[in-house]
N, C-alpha and C positions, 0 to 999 in steps of 0.2 A: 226632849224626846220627839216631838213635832218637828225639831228642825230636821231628824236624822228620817224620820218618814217621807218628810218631803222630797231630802236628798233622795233615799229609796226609790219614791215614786220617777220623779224625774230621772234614777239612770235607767229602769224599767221603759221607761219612755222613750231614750235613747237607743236602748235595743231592739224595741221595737221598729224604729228608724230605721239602723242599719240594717235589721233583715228587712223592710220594704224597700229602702236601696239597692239590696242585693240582688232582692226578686223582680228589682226593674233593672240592676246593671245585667244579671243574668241570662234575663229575657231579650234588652237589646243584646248583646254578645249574641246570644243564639239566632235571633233578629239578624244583624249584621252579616252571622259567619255565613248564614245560609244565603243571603243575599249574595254574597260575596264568591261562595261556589257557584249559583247561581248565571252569575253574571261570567266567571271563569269560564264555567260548562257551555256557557255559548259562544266564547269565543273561540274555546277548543272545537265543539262542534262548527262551527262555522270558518275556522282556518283548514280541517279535515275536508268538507267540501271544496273550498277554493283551493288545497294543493291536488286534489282528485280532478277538479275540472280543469285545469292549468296542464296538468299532466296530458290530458285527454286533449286539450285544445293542441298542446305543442306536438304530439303522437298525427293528429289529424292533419295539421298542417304540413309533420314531414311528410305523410302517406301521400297527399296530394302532391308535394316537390316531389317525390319519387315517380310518382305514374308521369306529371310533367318532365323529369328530366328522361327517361327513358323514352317517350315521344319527339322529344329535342333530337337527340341521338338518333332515331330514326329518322326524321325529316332531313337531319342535317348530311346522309350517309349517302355518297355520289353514289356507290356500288350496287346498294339498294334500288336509287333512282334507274342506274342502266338499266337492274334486271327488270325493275319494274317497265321501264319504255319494250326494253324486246318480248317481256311476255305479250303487254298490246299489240305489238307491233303481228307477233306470231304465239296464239295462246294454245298450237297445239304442238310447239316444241318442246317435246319429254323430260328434256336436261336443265332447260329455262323453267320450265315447271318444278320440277324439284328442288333444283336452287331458291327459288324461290320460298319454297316449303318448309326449307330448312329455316331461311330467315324468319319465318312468322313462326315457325317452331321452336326459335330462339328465345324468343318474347314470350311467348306462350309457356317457358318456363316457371315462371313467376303462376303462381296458384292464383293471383286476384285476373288474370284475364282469360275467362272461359271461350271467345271467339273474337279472330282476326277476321277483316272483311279488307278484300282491297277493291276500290270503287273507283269508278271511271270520274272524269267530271258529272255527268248525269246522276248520277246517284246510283247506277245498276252495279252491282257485283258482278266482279269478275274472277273473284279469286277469294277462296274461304278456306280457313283451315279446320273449317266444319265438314261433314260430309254435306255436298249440292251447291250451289249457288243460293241462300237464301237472301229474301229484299232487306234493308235498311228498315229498319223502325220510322215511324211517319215523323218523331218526333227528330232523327239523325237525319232526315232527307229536310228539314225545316230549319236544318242550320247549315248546309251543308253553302248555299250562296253564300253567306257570311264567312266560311273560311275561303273560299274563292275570293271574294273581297279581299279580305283581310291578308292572306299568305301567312296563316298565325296557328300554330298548334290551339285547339280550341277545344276546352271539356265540358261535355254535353250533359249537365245537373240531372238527376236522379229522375226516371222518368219510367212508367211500364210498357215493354213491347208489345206490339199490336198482337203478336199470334198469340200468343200466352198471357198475355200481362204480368209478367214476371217485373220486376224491379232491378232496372240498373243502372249505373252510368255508362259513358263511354267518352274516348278523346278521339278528335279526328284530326288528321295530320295530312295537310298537304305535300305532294312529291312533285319534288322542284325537276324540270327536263335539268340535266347536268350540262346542257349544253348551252340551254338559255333560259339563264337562271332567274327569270320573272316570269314563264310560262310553267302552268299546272300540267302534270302529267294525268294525277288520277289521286286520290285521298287513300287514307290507312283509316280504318277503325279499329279501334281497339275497345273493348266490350269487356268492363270490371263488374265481377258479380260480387257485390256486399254483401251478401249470405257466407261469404269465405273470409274473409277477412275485418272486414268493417262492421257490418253487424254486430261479428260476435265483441270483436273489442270495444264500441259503446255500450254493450250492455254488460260485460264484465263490471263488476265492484270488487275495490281489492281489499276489501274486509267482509266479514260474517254482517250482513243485515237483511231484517223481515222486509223493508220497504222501500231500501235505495235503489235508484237505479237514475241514467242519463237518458236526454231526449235529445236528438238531434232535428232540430228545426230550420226551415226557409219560409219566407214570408211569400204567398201567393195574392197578387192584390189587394184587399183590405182584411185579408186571414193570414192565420198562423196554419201553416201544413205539416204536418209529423211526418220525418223521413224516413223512421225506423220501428221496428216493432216493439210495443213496449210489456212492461213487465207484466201486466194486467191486461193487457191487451194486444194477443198475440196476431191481430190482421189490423193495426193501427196506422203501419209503414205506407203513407202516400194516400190514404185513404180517411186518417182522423184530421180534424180541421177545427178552428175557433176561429168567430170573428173579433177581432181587434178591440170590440166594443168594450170585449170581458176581459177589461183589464187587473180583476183579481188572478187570472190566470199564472202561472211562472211562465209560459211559453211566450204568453201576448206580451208581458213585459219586456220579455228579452228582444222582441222583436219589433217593439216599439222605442229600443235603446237602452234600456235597463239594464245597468251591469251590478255585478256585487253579488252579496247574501240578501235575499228578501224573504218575507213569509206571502204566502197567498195559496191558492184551493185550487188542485191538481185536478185533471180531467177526469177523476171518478168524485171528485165533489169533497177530496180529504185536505185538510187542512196541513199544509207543508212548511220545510225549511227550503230555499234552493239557492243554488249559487248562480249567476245568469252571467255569460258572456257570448261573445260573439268569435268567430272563429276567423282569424285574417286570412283576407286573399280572399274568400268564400262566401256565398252569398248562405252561409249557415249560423246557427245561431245553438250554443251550446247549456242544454239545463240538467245540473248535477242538482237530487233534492231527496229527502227524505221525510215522510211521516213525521210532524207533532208528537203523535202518541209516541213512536220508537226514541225522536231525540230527548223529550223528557223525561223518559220512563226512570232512570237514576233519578231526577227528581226529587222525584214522590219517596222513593228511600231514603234519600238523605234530611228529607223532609220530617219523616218520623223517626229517623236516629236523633236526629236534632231536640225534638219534643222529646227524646227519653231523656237524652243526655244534661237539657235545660232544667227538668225535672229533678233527676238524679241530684246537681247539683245546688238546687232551692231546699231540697231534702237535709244535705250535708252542712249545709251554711247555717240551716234554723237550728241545729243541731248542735253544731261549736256556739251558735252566741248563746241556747240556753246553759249551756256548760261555762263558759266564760263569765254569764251573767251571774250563777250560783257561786264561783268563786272569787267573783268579784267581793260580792255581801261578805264575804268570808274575811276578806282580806282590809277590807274598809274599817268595821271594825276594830281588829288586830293594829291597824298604825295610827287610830286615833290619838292610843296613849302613849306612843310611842313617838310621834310626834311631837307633841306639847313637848316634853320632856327634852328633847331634842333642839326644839327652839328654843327655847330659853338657855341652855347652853353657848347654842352660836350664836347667839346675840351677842354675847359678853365678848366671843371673839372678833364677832363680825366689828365693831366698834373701835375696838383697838386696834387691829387693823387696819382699817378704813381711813382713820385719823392720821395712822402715817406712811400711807400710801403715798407714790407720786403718780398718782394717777387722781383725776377730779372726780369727787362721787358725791351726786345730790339724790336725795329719796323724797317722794313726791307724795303727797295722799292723792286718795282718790278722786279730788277736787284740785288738783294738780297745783295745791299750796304744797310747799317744802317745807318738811320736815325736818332735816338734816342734812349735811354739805360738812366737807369736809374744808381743812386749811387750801388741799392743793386744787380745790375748786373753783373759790374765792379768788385765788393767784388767777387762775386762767382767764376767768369770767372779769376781773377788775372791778368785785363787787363785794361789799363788805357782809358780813353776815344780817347785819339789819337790813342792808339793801333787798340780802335775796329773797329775806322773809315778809319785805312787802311793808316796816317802817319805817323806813329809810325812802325819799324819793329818787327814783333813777334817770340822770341824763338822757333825754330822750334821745341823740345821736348814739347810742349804747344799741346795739342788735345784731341777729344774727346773717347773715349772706350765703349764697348757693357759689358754686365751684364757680359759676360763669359769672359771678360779682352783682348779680340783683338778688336786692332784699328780699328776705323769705318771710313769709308769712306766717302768724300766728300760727294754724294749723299744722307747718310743717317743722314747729321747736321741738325738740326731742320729746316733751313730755308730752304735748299733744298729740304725736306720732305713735308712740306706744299705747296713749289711751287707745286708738279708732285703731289700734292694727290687733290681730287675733295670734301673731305669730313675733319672736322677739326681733325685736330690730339692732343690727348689726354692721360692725364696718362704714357708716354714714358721716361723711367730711362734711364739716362746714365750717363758715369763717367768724369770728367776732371783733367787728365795729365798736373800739373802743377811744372813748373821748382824749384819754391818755396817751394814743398809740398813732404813730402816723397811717401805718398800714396795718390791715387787716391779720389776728393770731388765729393758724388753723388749727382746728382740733378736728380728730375723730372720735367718736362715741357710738355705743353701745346702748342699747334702752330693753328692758323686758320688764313684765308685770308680774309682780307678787298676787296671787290671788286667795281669796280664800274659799273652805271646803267647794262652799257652791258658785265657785267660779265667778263670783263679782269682785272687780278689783280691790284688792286691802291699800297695795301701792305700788309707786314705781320707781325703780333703781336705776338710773343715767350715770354713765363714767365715760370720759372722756381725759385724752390727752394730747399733748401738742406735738404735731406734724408740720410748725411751719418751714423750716429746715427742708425734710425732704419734699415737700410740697412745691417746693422752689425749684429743687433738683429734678424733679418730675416735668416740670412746667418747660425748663430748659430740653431734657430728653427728648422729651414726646412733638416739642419742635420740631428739633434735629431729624425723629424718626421720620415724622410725616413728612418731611420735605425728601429724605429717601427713599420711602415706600410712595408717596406720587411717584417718584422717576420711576421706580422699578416699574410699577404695575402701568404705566404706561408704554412697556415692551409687551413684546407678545412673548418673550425669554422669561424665566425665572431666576433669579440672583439666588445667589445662597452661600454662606460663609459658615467656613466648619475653623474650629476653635484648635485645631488636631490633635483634639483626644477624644471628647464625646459628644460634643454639643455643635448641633449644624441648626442653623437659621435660614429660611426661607424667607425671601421679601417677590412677592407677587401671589398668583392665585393657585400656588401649588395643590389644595386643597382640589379646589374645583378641578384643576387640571386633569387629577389621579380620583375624581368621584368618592372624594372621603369629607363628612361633616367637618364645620371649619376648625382648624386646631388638630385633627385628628391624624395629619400625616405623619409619619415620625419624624422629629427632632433631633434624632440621634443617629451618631453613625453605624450602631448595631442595627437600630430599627433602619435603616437607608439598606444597609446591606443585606438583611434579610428578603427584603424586596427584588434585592437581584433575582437576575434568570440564572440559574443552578450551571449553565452552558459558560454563562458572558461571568461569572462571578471573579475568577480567580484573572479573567484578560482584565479586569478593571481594575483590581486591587495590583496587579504587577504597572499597571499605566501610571498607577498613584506612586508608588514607588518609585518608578524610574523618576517623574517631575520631584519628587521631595529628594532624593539620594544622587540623582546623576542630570537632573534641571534638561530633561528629555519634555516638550512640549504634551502637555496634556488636552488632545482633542482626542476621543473615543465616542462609540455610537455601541449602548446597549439597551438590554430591554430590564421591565422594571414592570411588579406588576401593580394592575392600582382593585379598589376596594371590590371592585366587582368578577377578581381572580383573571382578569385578562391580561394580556403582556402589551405594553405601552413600549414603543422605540423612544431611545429617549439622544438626543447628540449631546455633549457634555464638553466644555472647556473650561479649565481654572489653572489656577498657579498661586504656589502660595506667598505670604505678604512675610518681608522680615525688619526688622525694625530697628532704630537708629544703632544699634550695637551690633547687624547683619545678623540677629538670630531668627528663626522661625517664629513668626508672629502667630498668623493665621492662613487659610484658608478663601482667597474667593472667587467665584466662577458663576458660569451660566448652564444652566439648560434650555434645552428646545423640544418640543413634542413632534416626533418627526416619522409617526406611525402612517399617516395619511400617506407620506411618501413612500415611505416601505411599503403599502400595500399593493400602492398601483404598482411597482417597481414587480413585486410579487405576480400581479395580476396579469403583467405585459407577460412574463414569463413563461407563466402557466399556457395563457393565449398562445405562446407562437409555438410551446408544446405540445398543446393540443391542434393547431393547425396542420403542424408534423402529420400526427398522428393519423388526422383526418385523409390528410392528400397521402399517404402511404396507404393508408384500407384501400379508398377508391378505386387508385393505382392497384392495386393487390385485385381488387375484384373487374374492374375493365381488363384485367392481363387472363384472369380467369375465364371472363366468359369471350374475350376473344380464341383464346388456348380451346375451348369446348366448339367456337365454329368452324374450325379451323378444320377441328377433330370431327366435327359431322361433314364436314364438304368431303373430306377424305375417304369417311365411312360411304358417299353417297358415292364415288365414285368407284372406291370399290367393289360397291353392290353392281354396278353396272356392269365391272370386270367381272364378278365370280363366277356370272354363268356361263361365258362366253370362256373364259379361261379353264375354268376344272375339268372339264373334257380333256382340253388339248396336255395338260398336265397330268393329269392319272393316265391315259392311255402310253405315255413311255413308259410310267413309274409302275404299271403293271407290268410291261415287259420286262425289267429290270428285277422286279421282287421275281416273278417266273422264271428267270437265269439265273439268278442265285440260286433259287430251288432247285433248278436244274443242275447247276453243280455242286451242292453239295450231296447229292443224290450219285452224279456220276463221278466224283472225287471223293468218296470216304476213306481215304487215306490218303489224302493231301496232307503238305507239313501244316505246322502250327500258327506257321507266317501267314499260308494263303486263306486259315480259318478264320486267322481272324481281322483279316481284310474284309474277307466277304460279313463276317458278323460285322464291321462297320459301315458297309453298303447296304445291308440289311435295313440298319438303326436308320441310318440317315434315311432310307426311303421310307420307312413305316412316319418318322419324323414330319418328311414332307406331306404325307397323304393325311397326316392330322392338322397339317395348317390349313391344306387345302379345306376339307372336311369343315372346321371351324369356321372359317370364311363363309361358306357354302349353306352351312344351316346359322350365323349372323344374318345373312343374306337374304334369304328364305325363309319362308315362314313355312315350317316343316308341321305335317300332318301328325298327331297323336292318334297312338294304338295303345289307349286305357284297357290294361286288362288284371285280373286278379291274379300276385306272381307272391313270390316266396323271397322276405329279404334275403334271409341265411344264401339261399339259390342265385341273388342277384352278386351280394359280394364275392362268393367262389369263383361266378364268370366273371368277376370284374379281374379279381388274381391272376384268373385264368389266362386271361386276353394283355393283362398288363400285370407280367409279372413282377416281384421285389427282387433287385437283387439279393442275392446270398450274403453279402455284408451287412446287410441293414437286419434287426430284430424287427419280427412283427408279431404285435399280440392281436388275438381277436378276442372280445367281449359280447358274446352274439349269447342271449335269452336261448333256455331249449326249450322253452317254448316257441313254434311258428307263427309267425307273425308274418301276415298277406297284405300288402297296400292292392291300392287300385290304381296302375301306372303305367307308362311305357316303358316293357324293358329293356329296349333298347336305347330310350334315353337318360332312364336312371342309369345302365352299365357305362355309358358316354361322361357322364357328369364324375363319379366315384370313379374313372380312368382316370380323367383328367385333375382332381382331386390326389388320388394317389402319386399318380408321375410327379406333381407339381409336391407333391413331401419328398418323394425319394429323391428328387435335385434340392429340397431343402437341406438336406445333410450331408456330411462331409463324407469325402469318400471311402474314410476308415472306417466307415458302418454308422450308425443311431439308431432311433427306434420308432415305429410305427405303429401304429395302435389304430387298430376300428374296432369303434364303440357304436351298440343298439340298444335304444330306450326307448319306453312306452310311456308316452306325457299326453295325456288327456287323449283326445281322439285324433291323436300324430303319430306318428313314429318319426325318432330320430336318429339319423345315423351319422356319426362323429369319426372323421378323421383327422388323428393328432401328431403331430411330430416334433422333436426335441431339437429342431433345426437351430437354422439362425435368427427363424423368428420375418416379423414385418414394420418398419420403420413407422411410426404415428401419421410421420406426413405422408405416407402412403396409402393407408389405410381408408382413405375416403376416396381412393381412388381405382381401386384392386378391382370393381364389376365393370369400369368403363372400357369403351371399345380401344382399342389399340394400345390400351396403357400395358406394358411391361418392364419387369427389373432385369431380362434374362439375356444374355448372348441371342440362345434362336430365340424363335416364336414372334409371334406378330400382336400379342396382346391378346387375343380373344377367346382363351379357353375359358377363364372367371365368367365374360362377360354371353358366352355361347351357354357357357353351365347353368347363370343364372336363369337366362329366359328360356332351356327347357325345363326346370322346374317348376318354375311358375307356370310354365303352359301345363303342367301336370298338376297343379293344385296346390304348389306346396314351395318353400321357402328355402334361401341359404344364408346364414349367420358364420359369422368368422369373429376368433377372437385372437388374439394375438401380444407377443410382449417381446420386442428385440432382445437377443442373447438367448432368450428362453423358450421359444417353438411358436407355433402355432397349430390351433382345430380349425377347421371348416365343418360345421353341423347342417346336414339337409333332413326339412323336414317335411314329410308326407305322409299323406290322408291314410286312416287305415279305412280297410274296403265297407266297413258299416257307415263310416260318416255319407260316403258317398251313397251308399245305398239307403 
């Protein structure tokens, strides 16, 4: 009874083990996983920084090639130069002047340049497309030798104007005489306000956070200078500074050469992450960084989901082993006598079996004296039964040997082996040195340990059998193979031989090749096939085919994937082997890994498509903003004409409408013929009196008569004055309620003419339908005119308010663009929507008389 309390105690003891095992593998696991997010979470945070400043660098970098190439283009432009020599030459020629105007008006396009300056050698202005002649910044007149020197487009770093101290950069550009092209005519300034562009894009963040934000930095002799305003410090820009000393800083670092993610204390004293790099070409210095507190803050939660989830399961563990442990007692019991009973049975079989087994089986005690040995033991061993029981003396040249032919030692005879091992011993060759035998008889054997209840050895069971045969056969193989696997694995190719039906062999480092543990690639040609690409699958099995059925050479190039689900290009050649009776033997060929090549092959590709791509925009936009000066030299020239010409053109065009008048007045029963000649003399004149008209107020800058009018009142004169044909339907959707803007009405009745005419030509001449619509939208009114026409082409549509642009027989382009700018002079806006096939609205919107009042 003591002995089973013991036992008791000591598995109680055991359990107790494994749950403090458990509460320490538990705890490492919760240990490790959290480290392990831990360490994840910073690298995620910290590649989130560097693709945000990477972005930012390569954004900055373009924005400087663009303001430099745009200055290239102007330095380089002979045309610019002439005007520029004849404005000096004569700066109070009207026409020289304008031209002029136009081209810095060109530039001036572009939102990042708020002022053109054109400067003499001296540094004075001579020409502004500000209003005055303003001076040069002290800091633009202290570089201005240096592009004289240089003959070098040059950008003047971020600095504040003396009248304001506003903050800007500027490029200054020398103009070459076209005629002697290493003399300076006079420089270009061009004047970029970072408040429009630059600013707001470093300080943009393209995610949700409390504390990120970018610095854009330049090192000012042994300081770091802040270029930009920052998130917590909105008068930072050119004004915040460190000296170099404080190299905890992100800023000083980066401008001390520091690239990468670092941690260090940000200018309010907070503890950071930042990404530090430097911005090519620029003497700037780029820092993406966030708050500590914000990038750990998951942290801390996963910290204490960890501590529950650790808990939870030291909870669940102590819980199965005292359940286990309770039915363990249960069961120990229960097969004690079950047991006994049991053994003693198979003993009586074990014996008679044992005996005429051919297989060697010796049983050892615990003192690893034997017990028992069987006949086919003795045979193996060449040791008589007295021998092996130790009274018998035994040949000392009698012992055991390892596979490589050195004696083994005591320790490692089978019985000794399974004392000192905890686990059975199995599968273990060795040789016996026998005084009868020239050469060594191998055997393999088996050893495990009988124990009793409490786990101290009772004895040990050893069997063994002879292997010298294939032992032999192996020895030869494993020759043969290694002296073909060196060759193989000394290509950079892999061999491989398929059986053709299901077994393919690999000789080289297939494994490694395809990133699969060693052994793990398949072996078989289902598993090989599998691994095709779903595309290449059916071209490789027809390639296989043609070489085995019609002896068509087998080289093909597909892809294959390997253990990490990516597609591997794989080149492939084989031919199969047939054998001295010309039948199909085998299978053998090579592969090659030939993805590195396909990718650059790929990569060139892409490159000269996107090259394409590139030089067709550029092209596409140099042809536009040529097409747009083209189109203001035009407009400028026109303006010169209109005033000078509309005189001389309305005074016929009035005597001609006047005679028409006149005769239909003194011929009201004229034929049909001469009515409606004269109604087409009519057209054509009212026609011409609205180009003219249009021209005239483009032209002009026409005076507004704001005054409080009636829509319903303004569309009726609009009918009135331009009527719809009788083909056409027209609906009206007019509120009865009255509704008053604050406007001119004679240049709303001008806009909704021109509006109207421009739908009744939208429709064909078997009639359509017209529609004007009035709605009350916040403190606007708007009035919609829609028609079922033909509609406006996409690529047109971004071009419908520009001057001279038309789709039509007449007109000269400028009703859209006349209609816009009197509304706007009135307060108020025109929107067009449009869909070819299916019509188009024009909506003008205007003030009602409260907003204004």
């Amino acid at each position: 009874m003591g002995h089973y309390d013991h036992k008791e105690k000591r598995t109680l003891f055991i359990f107790i083990l494994i749950f403090i095992l458990l509460v320490i593998g538990i705890a490492v696991s919760a240990y490790l996983s959290y480290r392990n997010f831990e360490h994840q979470f910073r690298l995620q945070t910290e590649h989130q920084l560097s693709a945000i400043a990477k972005l930012k660098v390569s954004e900055l970098v373009n924005w400087r090639r663009e303001r430099l190439s745009d200055a290239e283009m102007l330095c380089q432009n002979p045309v610019f130069a002439s005007l520029t020599q004849a404005y000096f030459e004569d700066p109070q020629d009207v026409l020289i002047q304008s031209q002029v105007q136009v081209w810095l008006n060109s530039y001036q396009i572009y939102t990042d340049y708020d002022r053109i300056q054109l400067l003499d050698t001296k540094g004075q202005t001579r020409f502004s497309s500000s209003t005055g002649l303003p001076p040069v910044s002290s800091m633009i007149a202290s570089r201005i030798p240096e592009v004289l020197q240089s003959k070098q487009v040059t950008m003047v770093d971020f600095y504040q104007r003396d009248n304001d101290r506003r903050i800007r950069l500027s490029i200054l550009i020398p103009i070459m005489d076209p005629k002697d092209g290493d003399q300076i005519l006079g420089l270009a300034a061009l004047s970029i306000d970072p408040e429009v562009y630059l600013y707001p894009f470093i300080q943009e963040w393209p995610i949700d956070s409390t504390s990120a934000e970018t610095l854009l930095i330049r090192r000012e002799g042994s300081e770091a200078l802040f270029l930009n305003d920052l998130r917590f410090d909105s008068e930072a820009a050119m004004t915040l500074h460190f000296p170099l000393t404080q190299s905890e800083i992100p800023a000083v670092k980066a401008v001390l050469g520091q690239t990468g993610v670092a941690e260090g204390v940000d200018y309010r004293g907070k503890p950071v992450l930042a990404d530090l790099r430097s911005v090519p070409d620029s003497p700037w210095f780029l820092v993406s960084k966030m708050d500590n507190v914000e990038v750990y803050a998951p942290l801390r939660t996963r910290l204490w989901q960890t501590f529950l989830l650790a808990g939870m399961a030291i909870f669940v563990a102590g819980t199965g082993l005292v359940t286990a442990w309770r039915q363990q007692r249960i069961l120990f019991y229960r097969t004690q006598a079950e047991a006994a009973e049991a053994l003693r049975e198979s003993e009586k079989r074990y014996r008679v079996l044992v005996e005429n087994m051919q297989v060697g089986v010796v049983v050892h005690g615990s003192d690893t004296s034997i017990l028992f040995s069987n006949p086919m033991a003795s045979h193996l061993l060449g040791l008589t039964q007295e021998q092996m029981r130790g009274k018998t003396a035994v040949d000392p040249s009698w012992c055991f040997i390892r596979e490589d032919g050195t004696r083994a030692p005591l320790e490692e005879y089978p019985v000794n082996r399974a004392l000192t091992s905890d686990v059975p011993i199995s599968n273990i060759v060795l040789g016996i040195l026998r005084p009868d035998r020239d050469g060594p008889i191998w055997v393999q054997y088996d050893a495990h340990q009988d124990r009793e209840p409490d786990s101290t050895v009772r004895q040990i069971v050893v069997t063994f059998f002879e292997i010298t045969d294939r032992k032999r056969a192996e020895e030869t193989l494993q020759a043969s193979e290694i002296r073909f696997r060196l060759a193989a694995e000394s290509l950079t190719d892999v061999i491989y031989e398929w059986d053709l039906k299901e077994r393919v062999d690999w000789y080289g480092d297939i494994d490694g090749m395809m990133g699969f543990p060693s052994g793990e690639f398949p072996r078989t040609l289902t598993g090989w096939a599998a691994m095709l690409h779903p595309d290449d699958k059916e071209r490789v099995m027809a390639a296989i085919d043609d070489q085995l059925n019609r002896a068509i050479p087998y080289n093909i190039e597909y892809r294959v994937r390997n253990r990490n689900n990516e597609w591997r290009w794989w080149s492939a050649r084989g031919a199969e082997v047939r054998d001295e009776h010309d039948e199909p033997k085998n299978w053998i060929g090579s592969i090659s890994d030939i993805t590195e090549r396909k990718r650059a092959e790929d990569a060139q590709k892409e490159y000269s498509t996107r090259l394409e791509t590139d030089v067709a925009e550029r092209t596409r936009e140099l042809r536009d903003a040529q097409e747009q000066l083209v189109r203001q030299e035009r407009l400028a020239i026109l303006g010169q004409l209109a005033g000078s010409m509309g005189h001389e053109l309305r005074n016929p065009l009035g005597v001609i409408s006047n005679a028409i008048y006149f005769l239909k007045i003194s011929q009201p029963d004229a034929d049909d013929k001469i009515k409606e000649y004269l109604n087409i003399i009519e057209n054509e004149t009212r026609t011409s009196d609205k180009i003219i008209t249009d021209l005239l107020d483009f032209a002009r800058i026409k005076s507004v008569d704001r005054q409080l009018v009636s829509v319903p009142e303004l569309i009726h004169q609009t009918l009135n004055r331009f009527p719809v044909p009788p083909a056409i339907e027209l609906v009206l959707n007019i509120p009865p309620d009255p509704l008053q803007i604050l406007a001119d009405p004679h240049h709303v009745v001008q806009v909704l003419g021109n509006l109207t005419v421009n739908a009744c030509q939208a429709l064909p001449a078997t009639g359509g339908r017209l529609e004007i619509s009035v709605a009350l939208l916040n403190d606007m009114v708007s009035i919609a005119v829609h028609d079922n026409g033909v509609g406006i082409s996409p690529e047109n549509m971004n071009k419908l308010f520009e001057p001279l642009f038309t789709t039509k027989i007449k007109g000269i382009g400028l009703g859209l663009a006349v209609s816009r700018k009197l509304i706007e002079a009135n307060g108020g806006r025109i929107e067009v929507q449009s869909e070819a096939g299916k019509g188009s609205t024009f909506t003008v919107f205007l003030p009602l008389e409260s907003r204004e009042q």
